[in-house]
N, C-alpha and C positions, 0 to 999 in steps of 0.2 A: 434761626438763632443769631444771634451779635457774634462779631467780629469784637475779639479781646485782644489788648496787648497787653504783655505781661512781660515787664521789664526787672529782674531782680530777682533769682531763684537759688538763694540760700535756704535755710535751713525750714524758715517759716513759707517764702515766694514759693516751695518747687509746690509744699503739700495744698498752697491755697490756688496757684495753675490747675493740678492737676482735679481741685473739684471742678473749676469752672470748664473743661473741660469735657468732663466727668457729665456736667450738666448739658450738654449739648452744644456749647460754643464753641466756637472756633479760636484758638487761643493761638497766638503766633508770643514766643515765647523768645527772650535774650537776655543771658547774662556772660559776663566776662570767661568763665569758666567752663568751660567743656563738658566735665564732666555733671555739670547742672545741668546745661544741654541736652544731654543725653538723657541724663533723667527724664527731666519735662517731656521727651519725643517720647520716652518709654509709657509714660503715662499721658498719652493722647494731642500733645499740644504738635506744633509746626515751629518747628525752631527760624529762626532770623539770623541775618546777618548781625543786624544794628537796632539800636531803641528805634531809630527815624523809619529804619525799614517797618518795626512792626508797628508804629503810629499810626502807619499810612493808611487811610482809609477805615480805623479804626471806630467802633460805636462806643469804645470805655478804654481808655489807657487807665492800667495800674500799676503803681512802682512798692515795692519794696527795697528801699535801697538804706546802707550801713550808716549813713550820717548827712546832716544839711547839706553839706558841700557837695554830695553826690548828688542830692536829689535837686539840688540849683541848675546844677550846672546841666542834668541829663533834661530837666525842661527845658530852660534857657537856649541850648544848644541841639536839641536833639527831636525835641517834644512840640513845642512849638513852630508851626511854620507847617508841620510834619503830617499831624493828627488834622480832619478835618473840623471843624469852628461847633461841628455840631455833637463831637466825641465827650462826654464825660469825663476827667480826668480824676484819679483820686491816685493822693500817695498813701502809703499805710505804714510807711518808715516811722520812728522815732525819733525824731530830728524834736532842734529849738522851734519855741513857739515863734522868736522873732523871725527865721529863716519860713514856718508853716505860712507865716503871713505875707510876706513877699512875695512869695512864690506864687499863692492862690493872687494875688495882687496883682502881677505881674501876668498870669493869667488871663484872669479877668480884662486888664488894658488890651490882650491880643485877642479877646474876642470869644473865650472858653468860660466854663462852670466848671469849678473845682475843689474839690473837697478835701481836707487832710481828714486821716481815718484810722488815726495807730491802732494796733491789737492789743490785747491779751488773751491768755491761754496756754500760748507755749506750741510747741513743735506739735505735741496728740493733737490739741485741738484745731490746729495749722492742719492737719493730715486728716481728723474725723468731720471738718466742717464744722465744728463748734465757736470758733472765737468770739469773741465780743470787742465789737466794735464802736472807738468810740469817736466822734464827725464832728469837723467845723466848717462851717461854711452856709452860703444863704439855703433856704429853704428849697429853692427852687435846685440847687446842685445836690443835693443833700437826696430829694425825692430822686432826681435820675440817674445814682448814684448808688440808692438802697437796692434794687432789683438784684444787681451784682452782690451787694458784700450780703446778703441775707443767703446766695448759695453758700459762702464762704465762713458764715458765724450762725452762731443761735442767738446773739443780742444783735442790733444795731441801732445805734442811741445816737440823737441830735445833740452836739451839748451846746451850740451856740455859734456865733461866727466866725469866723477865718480864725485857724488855731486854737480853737477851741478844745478841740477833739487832742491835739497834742499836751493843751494844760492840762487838762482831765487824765491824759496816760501819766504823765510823769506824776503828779500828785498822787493816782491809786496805787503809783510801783514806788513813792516814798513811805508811802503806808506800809506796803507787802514787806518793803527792805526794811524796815525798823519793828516793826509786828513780828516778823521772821525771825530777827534777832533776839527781841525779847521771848519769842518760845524756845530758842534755842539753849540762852541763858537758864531756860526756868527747869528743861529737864534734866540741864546739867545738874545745876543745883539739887533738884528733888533725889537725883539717882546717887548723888553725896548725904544727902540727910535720910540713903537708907529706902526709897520708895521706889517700888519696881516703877518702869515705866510703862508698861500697860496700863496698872494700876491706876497713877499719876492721870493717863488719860482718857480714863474711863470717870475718873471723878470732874477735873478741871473740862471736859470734853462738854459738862452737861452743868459746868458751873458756871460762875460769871468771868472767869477766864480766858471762855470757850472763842476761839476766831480763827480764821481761814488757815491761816499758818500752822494750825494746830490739827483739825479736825480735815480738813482736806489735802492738808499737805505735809504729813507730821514729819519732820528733822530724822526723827529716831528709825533705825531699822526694824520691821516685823511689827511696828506699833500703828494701829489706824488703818484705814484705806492705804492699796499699792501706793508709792512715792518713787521717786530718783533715790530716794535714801534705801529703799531694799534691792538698787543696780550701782550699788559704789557710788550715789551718785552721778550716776552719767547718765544723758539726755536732761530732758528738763530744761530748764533757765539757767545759761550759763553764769554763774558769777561776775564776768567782766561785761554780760548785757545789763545785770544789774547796777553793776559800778557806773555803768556809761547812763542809764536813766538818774540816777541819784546827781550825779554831776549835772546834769540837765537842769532836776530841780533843782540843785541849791544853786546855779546860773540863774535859774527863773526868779527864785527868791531875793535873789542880791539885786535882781533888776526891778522889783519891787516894793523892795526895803522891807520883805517876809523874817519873821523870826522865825527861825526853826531847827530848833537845838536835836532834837530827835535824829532828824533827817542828816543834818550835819553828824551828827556821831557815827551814824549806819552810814554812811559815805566815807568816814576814817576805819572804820573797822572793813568793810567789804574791800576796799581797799589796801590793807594790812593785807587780806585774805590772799588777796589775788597776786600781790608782790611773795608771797609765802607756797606760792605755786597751786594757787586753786582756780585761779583765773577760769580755768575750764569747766573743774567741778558746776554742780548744780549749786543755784545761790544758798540751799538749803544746809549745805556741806561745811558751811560757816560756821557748825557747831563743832568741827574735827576741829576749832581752832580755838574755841569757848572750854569744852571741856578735856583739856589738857591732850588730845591725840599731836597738835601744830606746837610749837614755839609761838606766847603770845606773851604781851606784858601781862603783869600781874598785878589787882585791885589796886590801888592805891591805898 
């Protein structure tokens, strides 16, 4: 089996460690935190001192790290030089698409293949091997590259070159954040004019209302498939990750001269949310602030 590094074992890094693991690598594992540390060793991997130690001799470094600036600086300084020329490297952070491209760039000039490869799914499907994954980069980094994230997801999708796979996240998570919101809006509403909310989504579930926000992920408690909304809210997709992709996009869009009123609106309100102390909550929780549970302005 391959020699894995795995650089970055928060919330999402410890559960996608511990498949590859799981799957028979050898996974030598570092993050700043100890008690992630722990983690990771408790579920099969070989913990490290440093990113450069578990580089070393490595057949695939993977990072999941909080933002561009970490994931520059741990190639740049940590990654390269480290990993040997014939290692695979993929990040799977959500960082800017300008920073994705530099970075496989900067790569590439040292002599590697490298792929950006953000997720979705969330924390379950980080822990059950479900994510979908979505990859920029050439062809050739992309194939030796898929082996690993196919233990790690049940998609893995090409979307095109360098940064690719990062427009693609933020764009599907400007959808989810504004989609999100308008279900949330609409059961307030419905459960004001009088209609139970099962009801409500038993009818809209199977109408042309019907989308992911709704039917996979419902706002409401006891309504639909298990959610974060029948645990207070907590686990799931933190609100302040949503805030920070939404900011991403509408960065991307201004750097493109993108209209995009929707995505702009769900980036002021997620944000109202998260200053209102929801930052933690599940993004879905954004409806304790729609229908009168938070302090929010009211209609114009």
């Amino acid at each position: 089996m391959a020699k894995v590094a795995f650089i970055g074992l928060g919330n999402m890094g410890s559960g996608m460690a511990a498949n590859l693991a799981k799957a028979g690598h050898e996974v030598r594992a570092f993050d700043l935190s100890e008690a992630a540390l722990a983690k990771a060793e408790a579920a099969g991997c070989l913990r490290v001192a440093s990113a450069a130690e578990a580089a070393t001799d490595a057949d695939a470094v993977v990072t999941m790290l909080p933002a561009g600036k970490h994931v520059e600086d741990v190639y740049e300084n940590s990654i390269f030089g480290a990993a040997p020329k014939t290692a695979i490297l993929i990040d799977c952070s959500t960082i800017d698409v300008a920073t994705a491209r530099k970075v496989i760039a900067d790569a590439e000039a040292a002599g590697y293949q490298m792929v950006d490869a953000p997720v979705s799914g969330g924390i379950a499907a980080a822990e059950a091997g479900t994510l979908t994954f979505m990859c920029g980069g050439t062809e050739s980094a992309f194939a030796a590259a898929k082996p690993f994230l196919e233990i790690m997801g049940k998609a893995v999708i090409h979307a095109g070159g360098a940064g690719a796979g990062q427009a693609a996240k933020i764009c599907n998570n400007m959808l989810l954040g504004a989609s999100m919101v308008a279900t949330c809006e609409t059961f307030a509403l419905a459960q004001k004019l009088g209609l139970d909310p099962a009801t409500f989504y038993a009818i809209s579930s199977q109408a042309s209302g019907q989308c992911w926000s709704m039917t996979s992920y419902c706002p409401v408690p006891g309504v639909g498939p298990e959610t974060p909304a029948d645990r207070d809210y907590e686990g799931g997709f933190a609100t302040a990750l949503m805030l920070k992709d939404l900011k991403l996009a509408m960065e991307a869009a201004q750097s493109v001269d993108a209209y995009t009123p929707m995505g702009a609106e769900a980036e002021v309100l997620y944000e109202r949310f998260a200053n209102l102390g929801g930052a933690g909550k599940d993004f879905s929780a954004i409806i304790k602030m729609i229908d009168d549970s938070w302090p929010k302005p009211r209609n114009a």
